[in-house]
N, C-alpha and C positions, 0 to 999 in steps of 0.2 A: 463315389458321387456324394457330395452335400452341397446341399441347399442354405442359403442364408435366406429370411424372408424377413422383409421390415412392416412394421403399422406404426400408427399416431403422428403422423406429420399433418399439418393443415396452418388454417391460419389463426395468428391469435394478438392480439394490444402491445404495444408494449412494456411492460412490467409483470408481464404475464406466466402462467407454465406452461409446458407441453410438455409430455412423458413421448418417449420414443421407447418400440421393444425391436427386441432381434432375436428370432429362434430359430438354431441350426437344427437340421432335419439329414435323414442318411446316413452312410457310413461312417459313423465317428470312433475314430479309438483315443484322441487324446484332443482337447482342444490349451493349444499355446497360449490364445491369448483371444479376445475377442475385444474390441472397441466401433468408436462413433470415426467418422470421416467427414468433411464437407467440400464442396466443391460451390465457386460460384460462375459467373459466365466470364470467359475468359484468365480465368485462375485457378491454380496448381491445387490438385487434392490436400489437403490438409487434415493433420490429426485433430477430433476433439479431443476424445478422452479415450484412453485404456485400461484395460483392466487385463490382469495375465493368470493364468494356471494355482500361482502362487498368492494371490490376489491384491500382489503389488496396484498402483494404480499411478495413470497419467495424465496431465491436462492442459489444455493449451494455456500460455498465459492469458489469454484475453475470455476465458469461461467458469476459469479455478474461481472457487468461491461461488458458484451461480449453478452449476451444473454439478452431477452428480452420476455415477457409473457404478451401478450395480449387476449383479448376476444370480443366475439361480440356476447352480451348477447341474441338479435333478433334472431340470429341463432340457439345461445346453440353450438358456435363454439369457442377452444381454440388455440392460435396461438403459438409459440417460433422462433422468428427470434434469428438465432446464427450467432454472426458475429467471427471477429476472430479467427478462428477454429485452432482446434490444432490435432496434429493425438493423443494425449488420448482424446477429445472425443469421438473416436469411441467406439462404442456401438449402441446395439438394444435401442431402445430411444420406452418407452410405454407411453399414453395417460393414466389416473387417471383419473375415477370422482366418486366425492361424492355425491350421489342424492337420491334427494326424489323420488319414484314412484305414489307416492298417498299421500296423508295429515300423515300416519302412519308409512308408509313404504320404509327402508332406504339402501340402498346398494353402495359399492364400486367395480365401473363398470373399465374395463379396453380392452385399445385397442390392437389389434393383434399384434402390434409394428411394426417398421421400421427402417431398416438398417442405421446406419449414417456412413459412412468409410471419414476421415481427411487422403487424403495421397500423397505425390509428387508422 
């Protein structure tokens, strides 16, 4: 069992920030990789940003340069500070992880998500 839990979604101007976090909780023995997702109504999950074990990292073309994915591996917590906002950000923004539960056993956890509204 693990849990992915998000905070910091709300509304904010455009040209603005918002910090998003993500902190896995429960059985962890190795976490792959942890990143951002978004989703709008009527469109396909989409990656934001990743970040992996190795602490490679990824980002959609349309947030590189603005947004920003960090981690705090002691925690097992994922960060994306977004600066520059724009209102197509908005979107439900979900928490990914890719984790081990035990030495064998591997699943892709995901969090409840959180609102992000870009809007004057």
């Amino acid at each position: 069992q693990v849990q992915l839990v998000e905070s910091g979604g709300g509304l904010v101007q455009p040209g603005g920030s918002l910090g998003l976090s993500c902190a896995a909780s429960g059985s962890i023995f190795h976490i792959v990789a942890m990143g951002w997702y978004r989703q709008g109504p009527g469109k396909q999950r989409e990656l934001v940003a990743r970040v992996t074990s190795g602490g490679s990292t990824d980002y959609a073309d349309s947030v590189e340069g603005r947004f920003t994915i960090s981690r705090d591996n002691a925690k097992n917590t994922v960060y994306l500070q977004m600066n520059s906002l724009k209102p197509e950000d908005t979107d439900v923004y979900y928490c990914n992880g890719k984790i081990y539960s035990s030495r064998n056993s591997w699943n892709d956890y995901w969090g409840q998500g959180t609102q992000v509204t870009v809007s004057s």
